[in-house]
C-alpha positions in Angstrom: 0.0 0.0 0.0 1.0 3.1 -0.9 2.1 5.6 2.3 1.2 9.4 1.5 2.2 12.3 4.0 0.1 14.6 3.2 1.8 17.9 4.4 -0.4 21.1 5.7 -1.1 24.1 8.0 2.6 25.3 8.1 3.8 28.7 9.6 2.2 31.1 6.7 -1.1 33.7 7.2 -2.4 31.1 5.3 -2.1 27.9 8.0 -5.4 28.0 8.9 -6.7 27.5 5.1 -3.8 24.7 4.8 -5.6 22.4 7.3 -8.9 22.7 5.5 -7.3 22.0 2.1 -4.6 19.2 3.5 -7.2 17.3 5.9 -10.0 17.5 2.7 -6.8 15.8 1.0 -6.5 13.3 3.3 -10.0 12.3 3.4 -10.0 11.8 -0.2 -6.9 9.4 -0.1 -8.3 7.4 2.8 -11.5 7.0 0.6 -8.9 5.3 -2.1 -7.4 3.0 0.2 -3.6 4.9 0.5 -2.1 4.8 3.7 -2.0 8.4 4.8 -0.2 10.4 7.3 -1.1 14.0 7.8 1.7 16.2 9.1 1.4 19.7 10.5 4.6 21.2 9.0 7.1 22.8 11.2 10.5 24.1 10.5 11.8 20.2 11.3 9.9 18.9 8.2 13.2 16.4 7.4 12.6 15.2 10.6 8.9 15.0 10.2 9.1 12.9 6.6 12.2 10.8 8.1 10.2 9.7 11.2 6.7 8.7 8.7 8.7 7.5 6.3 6.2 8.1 3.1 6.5 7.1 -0.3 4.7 10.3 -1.7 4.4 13.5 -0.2 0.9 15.2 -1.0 1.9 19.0 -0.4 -1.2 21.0 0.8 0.9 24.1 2.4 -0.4 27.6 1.0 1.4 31.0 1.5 5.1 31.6 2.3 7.4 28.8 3.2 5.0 26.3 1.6 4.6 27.4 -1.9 7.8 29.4 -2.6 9.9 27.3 -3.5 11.8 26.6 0.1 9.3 23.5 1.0 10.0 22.5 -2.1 14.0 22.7 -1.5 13.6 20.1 1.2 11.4 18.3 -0.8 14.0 17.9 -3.6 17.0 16.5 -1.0 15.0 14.5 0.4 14.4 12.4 -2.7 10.7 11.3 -2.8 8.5 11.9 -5.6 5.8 14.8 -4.5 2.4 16.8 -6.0 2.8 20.5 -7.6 5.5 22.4 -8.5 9.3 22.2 -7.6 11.9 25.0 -6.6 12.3 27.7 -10.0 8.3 27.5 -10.7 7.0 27.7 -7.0 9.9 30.5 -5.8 9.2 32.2 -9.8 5.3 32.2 -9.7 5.4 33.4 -5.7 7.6 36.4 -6.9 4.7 38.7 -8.4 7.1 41.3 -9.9 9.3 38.9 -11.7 6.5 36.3 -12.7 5.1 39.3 -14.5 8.2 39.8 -16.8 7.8 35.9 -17.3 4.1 36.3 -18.4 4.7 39.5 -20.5 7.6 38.0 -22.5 5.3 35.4 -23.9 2.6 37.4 -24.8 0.1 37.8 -21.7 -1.2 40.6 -20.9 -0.5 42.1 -17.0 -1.1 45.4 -15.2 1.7 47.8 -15.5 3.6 48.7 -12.5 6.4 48.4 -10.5 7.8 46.8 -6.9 8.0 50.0 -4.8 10.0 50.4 -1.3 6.1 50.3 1.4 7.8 53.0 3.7 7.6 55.4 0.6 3.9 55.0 -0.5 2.8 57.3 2.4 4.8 60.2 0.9 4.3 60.1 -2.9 1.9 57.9 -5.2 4.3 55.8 -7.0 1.5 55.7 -10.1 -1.2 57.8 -11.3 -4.7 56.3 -8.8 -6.5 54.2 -9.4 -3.6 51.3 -8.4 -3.5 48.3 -6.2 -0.9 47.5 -3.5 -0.4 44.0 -2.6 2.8 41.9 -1.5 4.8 40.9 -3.4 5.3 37.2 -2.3 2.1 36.2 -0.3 -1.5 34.9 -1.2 -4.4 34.7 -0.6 -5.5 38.5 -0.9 -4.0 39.7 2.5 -2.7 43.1 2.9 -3.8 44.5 -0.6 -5.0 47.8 -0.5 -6.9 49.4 -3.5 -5.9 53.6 -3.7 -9.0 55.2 -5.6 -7.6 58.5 -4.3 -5.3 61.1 -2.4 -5.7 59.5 1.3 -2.8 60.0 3.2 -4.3 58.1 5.9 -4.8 54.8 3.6 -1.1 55.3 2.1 0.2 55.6 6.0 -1.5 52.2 6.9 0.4 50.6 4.0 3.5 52.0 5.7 3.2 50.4 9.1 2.2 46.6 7.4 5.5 45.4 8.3 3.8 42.3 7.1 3.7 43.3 3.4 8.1 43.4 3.4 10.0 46.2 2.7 9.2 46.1 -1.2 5.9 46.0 -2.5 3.8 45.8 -5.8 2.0 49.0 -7.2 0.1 48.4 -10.4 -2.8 49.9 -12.4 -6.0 48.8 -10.5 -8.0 47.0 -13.3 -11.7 47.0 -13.6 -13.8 44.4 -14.5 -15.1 41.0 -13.9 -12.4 38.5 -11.9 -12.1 35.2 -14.0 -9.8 32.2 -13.0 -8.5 29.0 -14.7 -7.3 26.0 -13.4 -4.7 24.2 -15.3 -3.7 20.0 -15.0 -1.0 18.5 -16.2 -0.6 21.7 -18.6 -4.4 21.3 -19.7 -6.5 24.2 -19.0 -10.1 23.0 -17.7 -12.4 26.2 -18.4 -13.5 29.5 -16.8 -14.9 30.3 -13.5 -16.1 34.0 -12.6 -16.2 34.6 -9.3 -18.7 37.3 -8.5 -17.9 39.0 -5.2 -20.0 41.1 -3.0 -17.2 43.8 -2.6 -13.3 44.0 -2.6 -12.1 39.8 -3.7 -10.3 39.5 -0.5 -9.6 37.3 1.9 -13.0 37.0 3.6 -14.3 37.7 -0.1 -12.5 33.6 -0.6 -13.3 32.1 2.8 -15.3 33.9 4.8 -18.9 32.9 5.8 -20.1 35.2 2.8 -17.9 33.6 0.7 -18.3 35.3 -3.4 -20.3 33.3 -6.0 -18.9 31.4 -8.6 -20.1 31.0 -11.7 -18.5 27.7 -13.7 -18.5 27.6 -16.1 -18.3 31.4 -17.0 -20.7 32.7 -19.1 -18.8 35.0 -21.8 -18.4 35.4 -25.3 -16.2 31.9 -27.3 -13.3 34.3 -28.0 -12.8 35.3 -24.5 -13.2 32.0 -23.0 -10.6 30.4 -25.7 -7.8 33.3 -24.7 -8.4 33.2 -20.8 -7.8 28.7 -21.8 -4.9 29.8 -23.6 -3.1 32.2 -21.7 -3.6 30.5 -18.2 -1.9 27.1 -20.3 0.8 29.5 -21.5 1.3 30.9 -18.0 1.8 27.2 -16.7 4.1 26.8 -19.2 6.6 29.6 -19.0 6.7 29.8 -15.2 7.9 25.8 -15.6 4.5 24.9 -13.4 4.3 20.9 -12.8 0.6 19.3 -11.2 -2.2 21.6 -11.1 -1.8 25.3 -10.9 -4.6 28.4 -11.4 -4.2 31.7 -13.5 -5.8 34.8 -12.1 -7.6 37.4 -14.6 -9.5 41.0 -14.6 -11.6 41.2 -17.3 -13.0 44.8 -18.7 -16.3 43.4 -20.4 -16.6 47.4 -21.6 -16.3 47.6 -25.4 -14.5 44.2 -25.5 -14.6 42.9 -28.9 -12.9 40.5 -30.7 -10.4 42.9 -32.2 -9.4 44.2 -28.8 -9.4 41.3 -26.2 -6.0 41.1 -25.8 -6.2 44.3 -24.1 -9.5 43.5 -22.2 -7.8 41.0 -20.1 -4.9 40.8 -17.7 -3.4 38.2 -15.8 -2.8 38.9 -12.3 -0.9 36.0 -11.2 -0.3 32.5 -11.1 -1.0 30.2 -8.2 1.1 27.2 -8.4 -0.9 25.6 -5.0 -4.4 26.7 -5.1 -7.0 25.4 -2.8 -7.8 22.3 -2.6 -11.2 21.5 -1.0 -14.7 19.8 -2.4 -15.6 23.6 -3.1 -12.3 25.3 -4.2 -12.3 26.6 -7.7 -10.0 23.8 -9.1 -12.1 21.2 -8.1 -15.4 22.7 -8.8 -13.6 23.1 -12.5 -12.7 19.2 -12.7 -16.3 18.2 -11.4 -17.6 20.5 -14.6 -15.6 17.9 -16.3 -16.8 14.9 -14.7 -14.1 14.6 -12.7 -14.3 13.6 -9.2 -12.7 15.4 -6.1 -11.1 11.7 -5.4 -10.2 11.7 -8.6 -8.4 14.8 -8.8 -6.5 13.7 -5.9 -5.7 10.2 -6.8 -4.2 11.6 -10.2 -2.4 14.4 -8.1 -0.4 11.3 -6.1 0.1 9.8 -9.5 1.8 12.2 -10.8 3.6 12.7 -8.0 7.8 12.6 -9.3 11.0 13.5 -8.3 12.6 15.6 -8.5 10.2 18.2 -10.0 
C-alpha cells in the first residue's frame, strides 16, 4: 500500500486555510485505500518525513514557506517523488514582480507597474490612482490595498504593514469582472467567474459570505478560448508541474474581438491553489466529470522527483 504524507497548516497567514485544504486531501486518499499520514509542517519537516517515512508526499501548504519554493528545496534532497511544483516555478510564480516579466515576455497581458519600497507610499503615489498595492510574495488576498484616491491616511497604513516586506507591488487597479483558470497537467479545464460582494479579499474567498462562482463562466467563445490559452501559457513559461490556477481581470466594456487582448490581464499565477470539495480547481474538474477523489488520486500519480 502506498504511504502518502500529506503535508499542511505550516507557519504562513495562510495555516489556517492549509488544514482545511490538507485534511479535505486526506479524506480523499483514505476513501482510495492509501495509507495516509497527515503532518502539521514545522521548520523540522526532514525530521517529520524521516520519522513517517512516506513514499509520496501530497503538499497541501499555502502562503510563504509552503509554496515558494523553500518546501520544495527540502522536498528535492529529500528524494521522494511529490504533487505540484518544484523550486524555480513555485519561488518564480510566488515572486509577483518577476513572474510578470515571465508572463509579459510570452505574450500575456498584465497590469503595468512596478515593486515599490512600502515606507515610501505614504509620501508620494508611486502611479497615477486608481492602483492596487499587494505583496509581493504572499496569497491569498491579505494586505492588498486598493488607492482610488489622495488618502494620506490609507497610504500611511500601507507603511506600518511590516507584514507586506519592505518592497511591495503597485500596479494599475484594473476594472472588470475577476475570471480564473485551473490548469492540470498543462491542460487548462475552463473558466470560472467569481462574482464577489465587494473588494475579492480574503474574507471575499473564505469567509462565511464567501463570493459566487459561476462555472463555467458565461462570456463570449473568443474570450473563454484566450483566458484557456493564456492561463496554459502561464503554466508553461513559469515551468508549473501538477495543477496550478491563472488569475484574470476582465474589462467586459467595449470588449470585442479585435481588442481582447487588451480586455484582459493576468494577475498571477497560483502554483498551489485550494484544494477543497468547493475550491475553484475542483469545482472546474467536477464540470468535467471529474471527481474530487479523482483529482486527488491523479495528483499522487503524478507525483515525481525531482520536479
Amino acid at each position: 500500500m502506498t504511504r502518502v504524507a500529506v503535508l499542511k497548516g505550516g507557519m504562513s497567514s495562510e495555516r489556517e486555510i492549509s488544514l482545511v485544504t490538507g485534511a479535505s486531501c486526506a479524506q480523499a486518499l483514505r476513501r482510495l485505500d492509501y495509507d495516509v499520514v497527515e503532518i502539521d509542517v514545522t521548520h523540522a519537516l526532514w525530521e517529520q518525513l524521516a520519522a513517517e517515512k512516506p513514499d509520496v508526499i501530497f503538499n497541501a501548504l499555502h502562503g510563504d514557506w509552503g509554496e515558494d519554493g523553500r518546501v520544495q528545496g527540502v522536498l528535492d534532497m529529500y528524494g521522494k517523488p511529490y504533487t505540484h511544483s518544484g523550486v524555480m516555478a513555485s519561488a518564480l510564480a510566488m515572486d509577483k514582480h518577476r513572474a510578470k516579466h515571465v508572463l509579459k515576455s510570452v505574450g500575456i497581458t498584465v497590469a503595468d507597474g512596478g515593486l515599490y519600497p512600502r515606507v515610501d507610499i505614504a509620501q508620494n503615489h508611486p502611479i497615477p490612482v486608481p492602483y492596487v498595492v499587494k505583496p509581493n510574495g504572499q496569497g491569498s488576498s491579505k494586505s492588498v490595498y486598493i488607492i482610488r484616491d489622495d488618502d494620506p491616511e490609507q497610504r500611511a497604513v500601507i507603511a506600518d504593514d511590516v507584514d507586506m516586506g519592505e518592497r511591495v507591488v503597485v500596479e494599475s487597479y484594473i476594472p472588470g469582472r475577476e475570471l480564473t483558470v485551473a490548469v492540470k497537467d498543462g491542460e487548462a479545464l475552463c473558466v470560472t467567474e467569481i462574482i464577489p460582494k465587494g473588494w475579492y479579499d480574503f474574507e471575499e474567498k473564505y469567509g462565511e459570505n464567501a463570493a459566487e462562482h459561476v462555472c463555467p463562466a458565461k462570456l463570449p467563445d473568443y474570450v473563454t478560448n484566450l483566458c484557456l490559452d493564456w492561463a496554459a501559457k502561464a503554466h508553461d513559461a513559469l515551468g508549473c508541474r501538477g495543477v496550478s490556477r491563472a488569475d484574470f481581470r476582465f474589462n467586459d466594456e467595449n470588449c470585442t474581438e479585435e481588442n481582447v487582448v487588451n480586455k484582459i490581464v493576468m494577475l498571477e499565477v497560483n502554483t498551489q491553489p485550494g484544494m477543497t470539495p468547493t475550491s475553484l480547481v475542483p469545482e472546474q474538474a467536477a464540470h468535467l466529470g471529474i471527481s474530487f477523489d479523482q483529482l486527488c488520486r491523479w495528483m499522487v500519480e503524478d507525483a515525481s522527483w525531482p520536479r
